[in-house]
N, CA, C and O atoms as CSV, one atom per row, in Angstrom:
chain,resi,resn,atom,element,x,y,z
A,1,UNK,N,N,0.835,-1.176,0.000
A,1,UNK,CA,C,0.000,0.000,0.000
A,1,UNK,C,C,0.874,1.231,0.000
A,1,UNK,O,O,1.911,1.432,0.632
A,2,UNK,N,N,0.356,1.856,-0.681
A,2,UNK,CA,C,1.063,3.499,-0.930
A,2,UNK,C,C,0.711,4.693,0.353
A,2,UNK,O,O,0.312,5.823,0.073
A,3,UNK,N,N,0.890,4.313,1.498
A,3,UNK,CA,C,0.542,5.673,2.531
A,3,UNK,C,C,1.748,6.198,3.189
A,3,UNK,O,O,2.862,5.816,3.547
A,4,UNK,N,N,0.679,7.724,3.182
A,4,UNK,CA,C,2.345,8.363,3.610
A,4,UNK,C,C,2.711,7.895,5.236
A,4,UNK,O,O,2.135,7.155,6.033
A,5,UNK,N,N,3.778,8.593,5.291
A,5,UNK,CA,C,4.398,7.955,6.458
A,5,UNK,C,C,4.897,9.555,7.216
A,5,UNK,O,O,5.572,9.822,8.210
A,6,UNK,N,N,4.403,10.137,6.501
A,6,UNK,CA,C,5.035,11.459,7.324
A,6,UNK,C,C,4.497,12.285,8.483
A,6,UNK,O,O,3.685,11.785,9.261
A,7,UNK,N,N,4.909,13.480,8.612
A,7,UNK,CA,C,4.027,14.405,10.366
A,7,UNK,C,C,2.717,14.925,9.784
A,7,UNK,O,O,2.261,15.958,10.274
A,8,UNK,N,N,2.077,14.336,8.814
A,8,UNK,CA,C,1.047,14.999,8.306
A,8,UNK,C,C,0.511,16.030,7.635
A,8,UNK,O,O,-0.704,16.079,7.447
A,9,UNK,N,N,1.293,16.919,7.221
A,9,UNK,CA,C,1.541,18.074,6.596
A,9,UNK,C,C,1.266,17.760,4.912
A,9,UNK,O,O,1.726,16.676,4.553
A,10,UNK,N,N,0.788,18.319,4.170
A,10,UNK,CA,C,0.554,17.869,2.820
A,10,UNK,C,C,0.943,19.578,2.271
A,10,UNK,O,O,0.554,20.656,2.721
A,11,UNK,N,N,1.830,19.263,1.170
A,11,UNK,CA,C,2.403,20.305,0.707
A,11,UNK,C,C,1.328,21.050,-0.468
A,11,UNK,O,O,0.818,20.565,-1.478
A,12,UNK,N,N,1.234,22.343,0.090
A,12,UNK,CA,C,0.125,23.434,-0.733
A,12,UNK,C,C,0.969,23.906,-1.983
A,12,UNK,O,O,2.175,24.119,-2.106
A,13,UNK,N,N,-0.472,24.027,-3.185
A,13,UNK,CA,C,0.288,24.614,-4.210
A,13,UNK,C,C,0.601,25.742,-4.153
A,13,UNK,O,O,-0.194,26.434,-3.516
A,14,UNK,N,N,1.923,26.531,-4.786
A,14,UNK,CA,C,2.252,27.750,-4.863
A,14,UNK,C,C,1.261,28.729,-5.086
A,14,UNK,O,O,0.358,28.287,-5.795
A,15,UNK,N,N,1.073,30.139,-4.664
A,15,UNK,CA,C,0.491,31.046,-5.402
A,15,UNK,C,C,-0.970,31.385,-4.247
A,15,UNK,O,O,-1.732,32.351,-4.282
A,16,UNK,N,N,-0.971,30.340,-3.400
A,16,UNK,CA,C,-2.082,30.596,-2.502
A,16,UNK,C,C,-3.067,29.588,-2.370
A,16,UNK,O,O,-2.777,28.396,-2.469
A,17,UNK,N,N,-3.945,29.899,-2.204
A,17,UNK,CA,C,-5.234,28.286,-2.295
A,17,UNK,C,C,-5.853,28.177,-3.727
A,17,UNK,O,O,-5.965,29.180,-4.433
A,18,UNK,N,N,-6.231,27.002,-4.118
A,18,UNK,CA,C,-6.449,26.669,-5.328
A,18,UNK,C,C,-8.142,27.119,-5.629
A,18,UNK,O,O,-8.967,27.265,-4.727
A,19,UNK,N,N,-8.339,27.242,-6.661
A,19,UNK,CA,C,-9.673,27.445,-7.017
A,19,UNK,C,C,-10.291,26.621,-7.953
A,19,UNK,O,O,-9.799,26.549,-9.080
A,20,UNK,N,N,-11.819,25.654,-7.517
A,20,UNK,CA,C,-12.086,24.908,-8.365
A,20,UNK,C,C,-12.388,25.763,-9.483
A,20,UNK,O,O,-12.820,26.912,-9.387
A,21,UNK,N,N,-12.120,25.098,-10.627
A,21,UNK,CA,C,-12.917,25.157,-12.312
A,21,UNK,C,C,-13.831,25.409,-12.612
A,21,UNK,O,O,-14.534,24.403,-12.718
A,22,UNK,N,N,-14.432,26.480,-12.904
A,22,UNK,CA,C,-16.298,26.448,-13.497
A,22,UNK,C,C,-15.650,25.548,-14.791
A,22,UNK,O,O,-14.632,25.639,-15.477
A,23,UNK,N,N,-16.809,24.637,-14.734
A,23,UNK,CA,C,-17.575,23.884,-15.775
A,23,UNK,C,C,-18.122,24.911,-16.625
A,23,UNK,O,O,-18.664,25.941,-16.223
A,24,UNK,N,N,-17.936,24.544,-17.913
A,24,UNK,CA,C,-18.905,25.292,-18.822
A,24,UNK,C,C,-19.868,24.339,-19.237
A,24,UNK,O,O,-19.366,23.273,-19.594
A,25,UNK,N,N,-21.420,24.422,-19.313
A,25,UNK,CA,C,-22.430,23.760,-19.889
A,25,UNK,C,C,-22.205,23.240,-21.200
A,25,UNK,O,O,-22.360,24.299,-21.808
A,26,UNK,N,N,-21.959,22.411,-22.081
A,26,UNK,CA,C,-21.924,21.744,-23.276
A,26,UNK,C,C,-23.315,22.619,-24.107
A,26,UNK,O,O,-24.425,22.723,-23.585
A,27,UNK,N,N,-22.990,23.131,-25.345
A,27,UNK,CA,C,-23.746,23.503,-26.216
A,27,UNK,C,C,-24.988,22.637,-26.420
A,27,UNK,O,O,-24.954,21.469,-26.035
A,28,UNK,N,N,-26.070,23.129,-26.993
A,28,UNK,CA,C,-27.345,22.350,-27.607
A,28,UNK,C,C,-26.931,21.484,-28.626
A,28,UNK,O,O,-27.626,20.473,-28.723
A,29,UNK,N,N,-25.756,21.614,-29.618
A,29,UNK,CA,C,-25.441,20.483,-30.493
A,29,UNK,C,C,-24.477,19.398,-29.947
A,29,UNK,O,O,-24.235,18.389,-30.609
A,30,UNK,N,N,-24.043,19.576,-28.980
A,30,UNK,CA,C,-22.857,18.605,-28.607
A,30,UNK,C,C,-24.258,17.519,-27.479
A,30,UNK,O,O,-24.441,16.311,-27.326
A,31,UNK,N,N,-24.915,18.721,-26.956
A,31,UNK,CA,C,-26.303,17.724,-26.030
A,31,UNK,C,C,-26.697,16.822,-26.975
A,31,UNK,O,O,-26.760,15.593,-27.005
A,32,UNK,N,N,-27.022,17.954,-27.960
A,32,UNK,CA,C,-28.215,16.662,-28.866
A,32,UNK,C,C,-27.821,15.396,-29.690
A,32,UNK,O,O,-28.523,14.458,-30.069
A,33,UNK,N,N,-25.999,15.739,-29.916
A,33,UNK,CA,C,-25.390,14.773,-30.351
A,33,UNK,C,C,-25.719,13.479,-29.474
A,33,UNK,O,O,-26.620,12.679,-29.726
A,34,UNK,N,N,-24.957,13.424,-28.555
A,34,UNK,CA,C,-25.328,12.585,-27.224
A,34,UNK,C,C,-26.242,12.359,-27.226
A,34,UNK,O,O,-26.191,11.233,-27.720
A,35,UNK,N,N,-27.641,12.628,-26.961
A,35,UNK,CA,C,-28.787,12.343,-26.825
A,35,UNK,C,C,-28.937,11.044,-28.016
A,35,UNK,O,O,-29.453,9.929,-27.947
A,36,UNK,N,N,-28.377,11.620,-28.878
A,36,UNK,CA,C,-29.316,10.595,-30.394
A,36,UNK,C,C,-27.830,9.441,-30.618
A,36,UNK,O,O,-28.102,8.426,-31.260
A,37,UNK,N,N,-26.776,9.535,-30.270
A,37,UNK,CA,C,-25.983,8.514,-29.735
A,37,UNK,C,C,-26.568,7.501,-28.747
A,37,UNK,O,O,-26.373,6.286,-28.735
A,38,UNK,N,N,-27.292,8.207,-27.955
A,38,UNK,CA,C,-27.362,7.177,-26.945
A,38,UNK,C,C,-28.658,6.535,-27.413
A,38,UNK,O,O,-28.634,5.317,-27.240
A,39,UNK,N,N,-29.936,7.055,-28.028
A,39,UNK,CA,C,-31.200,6.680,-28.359
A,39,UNK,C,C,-30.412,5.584,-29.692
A,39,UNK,O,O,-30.654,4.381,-29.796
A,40,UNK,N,N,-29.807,6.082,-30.266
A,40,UNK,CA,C,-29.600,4.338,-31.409
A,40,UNK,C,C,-28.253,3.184,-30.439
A,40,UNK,O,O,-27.861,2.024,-30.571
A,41,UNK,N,N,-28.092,3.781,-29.955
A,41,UNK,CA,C,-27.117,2.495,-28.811
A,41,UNK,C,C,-28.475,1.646,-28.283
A,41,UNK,O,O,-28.642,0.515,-28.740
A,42,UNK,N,N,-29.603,2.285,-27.159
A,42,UNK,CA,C,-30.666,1.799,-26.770
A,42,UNK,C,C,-31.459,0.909,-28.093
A,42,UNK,O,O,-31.481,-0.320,-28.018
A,43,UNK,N,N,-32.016,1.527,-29.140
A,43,UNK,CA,C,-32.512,0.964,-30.248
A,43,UNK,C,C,-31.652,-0.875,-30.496
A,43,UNK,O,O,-31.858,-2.088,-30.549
A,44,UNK,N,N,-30.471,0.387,-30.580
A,44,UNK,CA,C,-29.143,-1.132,-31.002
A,44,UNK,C,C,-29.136,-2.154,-30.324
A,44,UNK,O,O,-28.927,-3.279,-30.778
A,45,UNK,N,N,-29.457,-1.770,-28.681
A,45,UNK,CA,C,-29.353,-3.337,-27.900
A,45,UNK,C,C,-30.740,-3.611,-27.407
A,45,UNK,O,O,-30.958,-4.234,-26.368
A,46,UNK,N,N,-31.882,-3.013,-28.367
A,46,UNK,CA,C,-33.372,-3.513,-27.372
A,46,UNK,C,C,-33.619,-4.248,-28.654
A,46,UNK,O,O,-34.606,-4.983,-28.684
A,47,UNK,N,N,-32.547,-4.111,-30.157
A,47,UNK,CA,C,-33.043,-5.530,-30.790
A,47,UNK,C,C,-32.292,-6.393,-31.124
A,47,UNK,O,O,-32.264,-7.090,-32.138
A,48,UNK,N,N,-31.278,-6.326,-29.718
A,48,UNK,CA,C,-30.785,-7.638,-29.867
A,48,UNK,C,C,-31.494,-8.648,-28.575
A,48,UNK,O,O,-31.146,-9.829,-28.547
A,49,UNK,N,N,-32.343,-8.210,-27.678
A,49,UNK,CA,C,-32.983,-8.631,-26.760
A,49,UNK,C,C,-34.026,-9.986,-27.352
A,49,UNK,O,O,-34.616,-10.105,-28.426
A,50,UNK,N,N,-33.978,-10.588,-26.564
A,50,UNK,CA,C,-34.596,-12.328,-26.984
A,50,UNK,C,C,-35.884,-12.401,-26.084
A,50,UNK,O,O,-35.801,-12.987,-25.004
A,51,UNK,N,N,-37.233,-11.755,-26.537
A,51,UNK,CA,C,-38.277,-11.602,-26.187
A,51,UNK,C,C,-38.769,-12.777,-25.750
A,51,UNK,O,O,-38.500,-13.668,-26.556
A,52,UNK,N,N,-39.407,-13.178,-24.767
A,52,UNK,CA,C,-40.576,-14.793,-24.290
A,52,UNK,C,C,-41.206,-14.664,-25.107
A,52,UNK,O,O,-41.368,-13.580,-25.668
A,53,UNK,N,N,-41.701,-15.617,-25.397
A,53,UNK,CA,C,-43.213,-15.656,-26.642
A,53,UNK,C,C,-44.038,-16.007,-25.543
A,53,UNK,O,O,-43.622,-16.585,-24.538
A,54,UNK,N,N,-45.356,-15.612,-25.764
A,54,UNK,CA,C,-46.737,-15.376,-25.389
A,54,UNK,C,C,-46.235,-16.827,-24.163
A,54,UNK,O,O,-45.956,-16.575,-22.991
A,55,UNK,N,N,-46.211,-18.114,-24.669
A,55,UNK,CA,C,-46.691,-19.268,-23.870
A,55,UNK,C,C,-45.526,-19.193,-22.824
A,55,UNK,O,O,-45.864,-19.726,-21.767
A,56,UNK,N,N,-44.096,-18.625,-22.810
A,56,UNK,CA,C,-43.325,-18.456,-21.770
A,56,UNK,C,C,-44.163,-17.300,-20.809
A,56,UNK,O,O,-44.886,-17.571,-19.851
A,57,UNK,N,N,-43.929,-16.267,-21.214
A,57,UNK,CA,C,-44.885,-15.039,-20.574
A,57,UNK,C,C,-46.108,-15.729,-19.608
A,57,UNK,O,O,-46.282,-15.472,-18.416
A,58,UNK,N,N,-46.810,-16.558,-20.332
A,58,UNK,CA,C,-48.081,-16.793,-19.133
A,58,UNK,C,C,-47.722,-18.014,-18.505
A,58,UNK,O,O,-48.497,-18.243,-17.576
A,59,UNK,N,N,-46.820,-18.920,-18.651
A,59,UNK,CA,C,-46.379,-19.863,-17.721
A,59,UNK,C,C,-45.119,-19.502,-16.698
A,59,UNK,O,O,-44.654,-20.150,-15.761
A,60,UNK,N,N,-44.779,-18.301,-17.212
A,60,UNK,CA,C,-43.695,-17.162,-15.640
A,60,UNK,C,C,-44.577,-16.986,-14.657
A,60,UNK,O,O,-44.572,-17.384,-13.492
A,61,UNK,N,N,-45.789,-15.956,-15.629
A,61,UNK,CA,C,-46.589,-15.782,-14.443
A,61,UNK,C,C,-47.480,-16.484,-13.931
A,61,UNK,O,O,-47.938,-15.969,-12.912
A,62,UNK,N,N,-47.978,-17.566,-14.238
A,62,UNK,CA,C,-48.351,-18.412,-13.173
A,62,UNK,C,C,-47.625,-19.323,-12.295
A,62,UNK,O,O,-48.208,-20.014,-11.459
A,63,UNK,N,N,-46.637,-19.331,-12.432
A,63,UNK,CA,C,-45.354,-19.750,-11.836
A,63,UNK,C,C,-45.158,-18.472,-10.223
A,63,UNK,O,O,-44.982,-18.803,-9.051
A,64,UNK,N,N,-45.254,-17.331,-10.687
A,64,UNK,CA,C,-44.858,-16.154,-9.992
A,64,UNK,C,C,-46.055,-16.026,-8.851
A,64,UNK,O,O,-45.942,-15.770,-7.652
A,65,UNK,N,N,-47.212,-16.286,-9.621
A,65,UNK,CA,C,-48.445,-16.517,-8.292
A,65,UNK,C,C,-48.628,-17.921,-7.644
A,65,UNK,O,O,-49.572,-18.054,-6.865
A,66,UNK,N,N,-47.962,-18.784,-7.848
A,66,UNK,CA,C,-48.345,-20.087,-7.787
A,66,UNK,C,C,-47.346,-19.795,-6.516
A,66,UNK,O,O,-47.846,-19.792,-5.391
A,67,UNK,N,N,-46.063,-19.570,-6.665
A,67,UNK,CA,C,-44.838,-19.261,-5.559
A,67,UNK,C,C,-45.343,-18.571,-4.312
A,67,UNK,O,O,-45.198,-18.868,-3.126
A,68,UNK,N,N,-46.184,-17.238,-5.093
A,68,UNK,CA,C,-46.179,-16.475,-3.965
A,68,UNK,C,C,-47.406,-16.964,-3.211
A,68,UNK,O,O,-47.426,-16.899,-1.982
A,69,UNK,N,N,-48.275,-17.376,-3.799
A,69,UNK,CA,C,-49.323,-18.627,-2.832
A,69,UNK,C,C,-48.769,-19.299,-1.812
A,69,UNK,O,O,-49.273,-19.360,-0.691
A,70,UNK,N,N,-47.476,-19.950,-2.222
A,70,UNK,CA,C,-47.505,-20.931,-1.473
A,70,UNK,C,C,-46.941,-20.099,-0.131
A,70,UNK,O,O,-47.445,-20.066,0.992
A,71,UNK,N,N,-45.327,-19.220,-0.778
A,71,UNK,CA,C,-44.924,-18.650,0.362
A,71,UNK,C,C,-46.020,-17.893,1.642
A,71,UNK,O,O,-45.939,-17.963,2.869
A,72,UNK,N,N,-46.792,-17.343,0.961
A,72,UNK,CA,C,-48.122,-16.710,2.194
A,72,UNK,C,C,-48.311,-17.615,2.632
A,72,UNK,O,O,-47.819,-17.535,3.758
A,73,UNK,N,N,-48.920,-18.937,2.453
A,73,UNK,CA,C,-49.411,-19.997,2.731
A,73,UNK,C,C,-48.848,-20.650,4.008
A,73,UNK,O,O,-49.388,-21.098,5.020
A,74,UNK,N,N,-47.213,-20.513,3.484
A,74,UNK,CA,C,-46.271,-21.407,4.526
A,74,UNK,C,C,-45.949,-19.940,5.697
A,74,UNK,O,O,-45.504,-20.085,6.835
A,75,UNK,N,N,-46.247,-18.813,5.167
A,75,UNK,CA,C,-45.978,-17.780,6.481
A,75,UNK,C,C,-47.135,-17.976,7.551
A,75,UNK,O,O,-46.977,-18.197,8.751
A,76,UNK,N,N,-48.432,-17.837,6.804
A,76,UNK,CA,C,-49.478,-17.807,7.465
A,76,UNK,C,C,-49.493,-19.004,8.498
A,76,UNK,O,O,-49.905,-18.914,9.654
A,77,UNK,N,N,-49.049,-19.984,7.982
A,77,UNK,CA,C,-48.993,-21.214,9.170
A,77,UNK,C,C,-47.590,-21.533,10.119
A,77,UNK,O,O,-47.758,-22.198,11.141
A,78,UNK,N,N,-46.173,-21.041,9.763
A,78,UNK,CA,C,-45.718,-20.733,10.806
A,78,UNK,C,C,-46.263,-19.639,11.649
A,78,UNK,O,O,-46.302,-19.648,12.879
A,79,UNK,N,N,-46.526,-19.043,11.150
A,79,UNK,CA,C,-47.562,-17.580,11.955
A,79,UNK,C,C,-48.224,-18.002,13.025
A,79,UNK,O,O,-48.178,-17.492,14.144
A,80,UNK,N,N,-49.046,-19.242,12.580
A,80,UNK,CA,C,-49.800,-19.891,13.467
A,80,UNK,C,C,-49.430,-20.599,14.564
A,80,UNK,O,O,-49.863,-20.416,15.702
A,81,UNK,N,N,-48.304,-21.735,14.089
A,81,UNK,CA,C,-47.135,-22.230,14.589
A,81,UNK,C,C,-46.755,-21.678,16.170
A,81,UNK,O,O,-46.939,-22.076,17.320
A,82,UNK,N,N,-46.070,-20.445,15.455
A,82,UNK,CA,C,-45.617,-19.614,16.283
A,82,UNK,C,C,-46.640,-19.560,17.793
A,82,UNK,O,O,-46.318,-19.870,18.940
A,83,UNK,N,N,-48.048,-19.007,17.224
A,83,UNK,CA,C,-48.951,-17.998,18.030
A,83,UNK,C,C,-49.560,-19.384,18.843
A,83,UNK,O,O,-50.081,-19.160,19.935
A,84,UNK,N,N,-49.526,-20.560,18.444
A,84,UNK,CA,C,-49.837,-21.472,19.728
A,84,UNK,C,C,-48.850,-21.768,20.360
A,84,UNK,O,O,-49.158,-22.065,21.514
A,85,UNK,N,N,-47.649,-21.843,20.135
A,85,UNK,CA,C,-46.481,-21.951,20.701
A,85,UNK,C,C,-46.461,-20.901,21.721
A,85,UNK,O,O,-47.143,-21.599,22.471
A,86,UNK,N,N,-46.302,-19.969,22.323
A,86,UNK,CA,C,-46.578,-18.367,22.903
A,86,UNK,C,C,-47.425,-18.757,23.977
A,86,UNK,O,O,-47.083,-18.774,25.160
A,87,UNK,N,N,-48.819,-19.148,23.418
A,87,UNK,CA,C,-49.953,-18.784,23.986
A,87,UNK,C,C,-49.553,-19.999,24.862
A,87,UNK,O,O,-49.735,-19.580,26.005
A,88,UNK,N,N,-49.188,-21.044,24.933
A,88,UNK,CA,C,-48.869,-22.381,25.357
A,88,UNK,C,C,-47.896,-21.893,26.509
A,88,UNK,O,O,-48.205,-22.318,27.622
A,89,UNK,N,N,-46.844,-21.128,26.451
A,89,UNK,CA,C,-45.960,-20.637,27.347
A,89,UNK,C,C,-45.748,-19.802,28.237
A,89,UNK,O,O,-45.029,-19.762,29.235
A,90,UNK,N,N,-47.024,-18.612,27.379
A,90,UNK,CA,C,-47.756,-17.615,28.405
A,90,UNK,C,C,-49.240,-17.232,28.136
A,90,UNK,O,O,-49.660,-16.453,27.280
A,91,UNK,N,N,-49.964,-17.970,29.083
A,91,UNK,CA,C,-51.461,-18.005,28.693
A,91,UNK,C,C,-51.830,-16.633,29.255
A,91,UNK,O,O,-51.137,-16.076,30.106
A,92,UNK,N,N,-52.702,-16.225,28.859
A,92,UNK,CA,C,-53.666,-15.174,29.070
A,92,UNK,C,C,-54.397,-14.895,30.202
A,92,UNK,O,O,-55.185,-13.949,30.211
C-alpha cells in the first residue's frame, strides 16, 4: 500500500489556495449529439434482446403466483405455529 508515512503536513500549491474550475455547460449540439448517440445504442441493444413468446410469458406468471401462494401460505402457518407456541408458554 502506498501511505504516507510522514508528520502529516501535505504540501500546498504555490500562489495561494487553489480554485475549483467552473464547468462550462456543453452547447445544444454537442447535447443533442449525445442524446441521439445514446437513443440508437438503446434501439441497437433492445433488438438484440430475446423476447418470451406469449406461452413463456403466461407460464412465468403463473409460476410467480403459484410461488407467492404458497410462500403466504407457509408464512401464514408458521404464523400460526408460532402464536400457539406463545400462547402455550404464556397463557392469558
Amino acid at each position: 500500500m502506498n501511505r504516507p508515512t510522514g508528520g502529516g503536513t501535505t504540501a500546498k500549491p504555490p500562489g495561494g489556495p487553489s480554485r475549483p474550475v467552473a464547468r462550462q455547460a456543453p452547447d445544444r449540439a454537442a447535447r443533442a449529439a449525445r442524446a441521439e448517440a445514446f437513443l440508437r445504442g438503446l434501439v441497437s441493444e433492445m433488438r438484440r434482446v430475446t423476447w418470451p413468446s406469449r406461452q413463456e410469458w403466461v407460464s412465468a406468471t403463473i409460476l410467480t403466483i403459484v410461488l407467492v401462494a404458497v410462500i403466504g401460505l407457509y408464512t401464514y402457518l408458521v404464523d400460526q405455529l408460532f402464536g400457539l407456541l406463545f400462547n402455550a408458554i404464556h397463557p392469558q
